[in-house]
Legacy VTK file of the C-alpha trace (Angstrom):
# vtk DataFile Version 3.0
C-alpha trace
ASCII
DATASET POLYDATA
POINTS 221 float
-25.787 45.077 38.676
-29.226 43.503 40.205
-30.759 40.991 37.732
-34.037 41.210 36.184
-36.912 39.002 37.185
-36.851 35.822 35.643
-33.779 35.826 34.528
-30.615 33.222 36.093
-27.704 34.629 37.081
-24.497 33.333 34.702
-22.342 30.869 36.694
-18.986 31.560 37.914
-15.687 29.792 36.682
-15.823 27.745 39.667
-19.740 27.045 39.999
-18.909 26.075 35.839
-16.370 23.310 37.105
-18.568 21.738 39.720
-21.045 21.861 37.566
-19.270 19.875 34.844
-17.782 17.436 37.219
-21.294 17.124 38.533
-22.450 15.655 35.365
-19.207 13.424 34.548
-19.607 11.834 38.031
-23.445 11.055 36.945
-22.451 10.004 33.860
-19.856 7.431 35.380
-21.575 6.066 37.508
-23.749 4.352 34.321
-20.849 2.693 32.759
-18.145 2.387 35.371
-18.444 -0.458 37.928
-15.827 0.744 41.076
-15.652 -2.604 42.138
-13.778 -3.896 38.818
-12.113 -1.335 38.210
-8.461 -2.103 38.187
-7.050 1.391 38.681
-9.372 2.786 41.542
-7.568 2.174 45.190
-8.658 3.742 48.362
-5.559 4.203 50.329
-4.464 4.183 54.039
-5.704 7.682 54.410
-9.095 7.390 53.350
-8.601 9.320 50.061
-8.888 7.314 46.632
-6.373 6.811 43.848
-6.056 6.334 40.198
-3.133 3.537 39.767
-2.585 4.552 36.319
-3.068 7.903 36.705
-1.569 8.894 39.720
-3.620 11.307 40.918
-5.566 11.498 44.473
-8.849 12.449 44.970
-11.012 13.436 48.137
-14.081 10.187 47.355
-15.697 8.354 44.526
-16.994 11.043 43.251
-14.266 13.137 42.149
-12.443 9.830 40.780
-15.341 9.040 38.788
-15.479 12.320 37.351
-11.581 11.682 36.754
-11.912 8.441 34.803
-14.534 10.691 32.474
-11.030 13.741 31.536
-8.937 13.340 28.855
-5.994 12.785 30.883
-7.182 9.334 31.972
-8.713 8.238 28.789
-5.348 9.174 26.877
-3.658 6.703 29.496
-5.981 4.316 29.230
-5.561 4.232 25.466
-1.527 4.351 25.592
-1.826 1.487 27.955
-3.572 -0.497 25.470
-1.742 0.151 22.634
1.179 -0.904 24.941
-0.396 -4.394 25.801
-1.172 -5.145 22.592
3.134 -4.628 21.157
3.723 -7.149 24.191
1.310 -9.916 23.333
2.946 -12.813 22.146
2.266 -12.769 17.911
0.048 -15.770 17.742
1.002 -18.770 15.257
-0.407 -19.423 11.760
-3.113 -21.824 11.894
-1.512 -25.425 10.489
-3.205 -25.436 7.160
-4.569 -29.209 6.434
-1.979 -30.423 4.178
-3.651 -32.304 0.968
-2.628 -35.132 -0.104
-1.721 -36.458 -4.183
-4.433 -38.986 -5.015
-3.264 -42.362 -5.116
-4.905 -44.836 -7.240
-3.363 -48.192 -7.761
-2.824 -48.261 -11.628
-4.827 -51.612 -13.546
-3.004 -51.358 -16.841
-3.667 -49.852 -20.345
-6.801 -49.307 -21.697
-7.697 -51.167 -24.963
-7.910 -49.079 -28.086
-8.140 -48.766 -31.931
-7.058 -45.783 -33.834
-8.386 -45.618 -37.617
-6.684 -43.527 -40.712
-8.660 -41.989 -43.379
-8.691 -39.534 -45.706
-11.985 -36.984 -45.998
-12.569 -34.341 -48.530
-8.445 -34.146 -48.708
-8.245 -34.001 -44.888
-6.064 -36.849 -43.211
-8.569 -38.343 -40.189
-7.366 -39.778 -37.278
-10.569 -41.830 -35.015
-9.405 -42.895 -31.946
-11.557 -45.460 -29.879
-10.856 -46.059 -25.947
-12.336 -48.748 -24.183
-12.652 -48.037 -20.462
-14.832 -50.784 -18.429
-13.341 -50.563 -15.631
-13.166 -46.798 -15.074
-13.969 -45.465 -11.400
-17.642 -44.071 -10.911
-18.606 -41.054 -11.858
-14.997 -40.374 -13.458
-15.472 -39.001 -17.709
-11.566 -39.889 -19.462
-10.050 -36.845 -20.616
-7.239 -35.716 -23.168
-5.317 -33.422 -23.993
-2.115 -32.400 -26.790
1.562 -32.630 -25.441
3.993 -30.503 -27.533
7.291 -33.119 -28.218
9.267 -30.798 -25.911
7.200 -31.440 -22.880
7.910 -35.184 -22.741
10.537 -37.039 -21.416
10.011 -40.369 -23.183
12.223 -40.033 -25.987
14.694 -37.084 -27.553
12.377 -34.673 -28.989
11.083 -34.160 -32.810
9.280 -30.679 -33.898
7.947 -32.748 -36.632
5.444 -34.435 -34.056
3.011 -33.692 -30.965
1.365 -36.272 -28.650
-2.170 -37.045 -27.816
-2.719 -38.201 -24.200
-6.109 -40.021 -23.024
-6.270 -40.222 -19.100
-8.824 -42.425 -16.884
-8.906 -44.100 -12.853
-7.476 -46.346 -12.959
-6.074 -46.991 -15.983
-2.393 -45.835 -16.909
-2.322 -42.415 -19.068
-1.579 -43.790 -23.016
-0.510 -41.709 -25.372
-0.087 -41.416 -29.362
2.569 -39.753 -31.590
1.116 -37.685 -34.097
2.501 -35.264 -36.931
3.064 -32.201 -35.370
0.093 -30.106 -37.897
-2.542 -27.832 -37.240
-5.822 -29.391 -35.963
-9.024 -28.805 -37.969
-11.391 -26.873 -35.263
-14.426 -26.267 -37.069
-17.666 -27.789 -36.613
-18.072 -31.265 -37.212
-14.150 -31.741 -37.911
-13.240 -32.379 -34.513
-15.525 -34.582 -32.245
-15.199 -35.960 -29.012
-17.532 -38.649 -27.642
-18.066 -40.492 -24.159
-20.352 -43.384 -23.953
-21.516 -43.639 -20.514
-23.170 -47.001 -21.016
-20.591 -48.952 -23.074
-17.591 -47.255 -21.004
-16.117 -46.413 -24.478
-14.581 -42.735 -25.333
-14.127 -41.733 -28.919
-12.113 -38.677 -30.383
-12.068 -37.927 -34.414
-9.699 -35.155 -35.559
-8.516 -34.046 -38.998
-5.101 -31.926 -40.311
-5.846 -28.845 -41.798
-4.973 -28.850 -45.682
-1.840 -27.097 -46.207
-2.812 -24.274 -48.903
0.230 -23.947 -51.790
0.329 -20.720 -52.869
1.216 -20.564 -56.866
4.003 -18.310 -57.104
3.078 -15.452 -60.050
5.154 -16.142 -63.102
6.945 -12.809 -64.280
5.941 -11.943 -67.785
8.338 -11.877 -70.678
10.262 -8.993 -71.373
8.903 -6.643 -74.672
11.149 -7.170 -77.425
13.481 -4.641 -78.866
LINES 1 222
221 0 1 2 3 4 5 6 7 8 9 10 11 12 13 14 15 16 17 18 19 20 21 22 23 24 25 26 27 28 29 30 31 32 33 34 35 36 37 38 39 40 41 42 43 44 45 46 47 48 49 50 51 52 53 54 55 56 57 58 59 60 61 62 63 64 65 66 67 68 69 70 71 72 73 74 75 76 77 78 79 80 81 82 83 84 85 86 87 88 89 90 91 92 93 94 95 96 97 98 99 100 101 102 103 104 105 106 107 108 109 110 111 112 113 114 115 116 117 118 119 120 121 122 123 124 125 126 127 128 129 130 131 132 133 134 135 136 137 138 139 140 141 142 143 144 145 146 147 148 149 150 151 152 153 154 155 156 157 158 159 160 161 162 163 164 165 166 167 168 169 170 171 172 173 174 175 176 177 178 179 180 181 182 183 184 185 186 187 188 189 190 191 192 193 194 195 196 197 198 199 200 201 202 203 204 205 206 207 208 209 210 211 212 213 214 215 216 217 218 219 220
């Protein structure tokens, strides 16, 4: 059957393969350089080889359109997978190791703890003096439940306050163990920059005594 005018005649199976190896060559040639190439040999006999492949083919051409197929690119990716289970798992990097802060103790800070007795709350003022405390350093305190320390056999009936400064030993005073009055103005904390002197004022909640209801007399007969 004659074709019309202006029309191309559709390609053959085989015109379809050169065609397509055609363009793979072409399109190697822009991203594959022969000469680095680890896998392209030319042999004794003049025609070329694909080393991880295996395969022979008649010039550059044909191999370049060869490194474009799926066969090689499935090799190519098997071979790196395989590299990659051979290399040598690399160590952990050595983390830097940080070392406790050592400061060479001076001794106890001086102090003065004062009792009182405010609207029925028991007060406890503590003052800390602190002159030679390191630069830039604010003391700090905190509560110790009598279970936690391991000065002396322990007594639910009291807690400890600790104050802590560089470079002054940590103190610490025994005090019953109650509940601490929170609420505004009933717990203060103060740090005097200036003087070097910390203060801390607390106060023991009031224990409320429920009256027990009296039962009322039984109704005569």
């Amino acid at each position: 059957m004659a074709a019309k005018p202006g029309m191309g005649m559709p390609m053959s199976a085989t015109e379809a393969n050169v065609d397509r190896r055609e363009r793979l060559r072409r399109l190697a040639l822009e991203t594959i350089d022969l000469n680095n190439d680890p896998y392209f040999m030319k042999n004794h006999l003049g025609t070329y080889e694909c080393k991880l492949c295996l395969t022979l083919h008649n010039n550059e051409g044909n191999y370049l359109a060869h490194t474009q197929g799926k066969r090689h690119r499935m090799n190519l990716a098997r071979r790196a997978a395989q590299a990659k289970l051979e290399q040598p798992a690399q160590p952990a990097p050595m983390r830097k190791k940080i070392q406790p802060r050592k400061t060479v103790k001076i001794g106890r800070p001086g102090y003065q703890v004062t009792k009182s007795r405010e609207s029925g709350q028991r007060t406890l003022h503590f003052t800390i003096h602190y002159p030679e405390i390191e630069e830039g350093l604010q003391p700090r305190h905190r509560f110790m439940s009598a279970y936690e320390q391991r000065k002396e056999a322990p007594d639910k009936a009291y807690q400890y306050l600790l104050f802590a400064a560089e470079p002054y030993e940590t103190i610490s005073f025994k005090i019953p163990n109650q509940e601490i009055d929170k609420d505004h103005g009933r717990f203060l904390t103060s740090w005097d920059a200036e003087k070097q002197i910390f203060t801390l004022q607390l106060s023991f909640k009031v224990k409320s005594t429920a009256l027990v209801p009296v039962a009322p007399p039984a109704p005569e007969a």
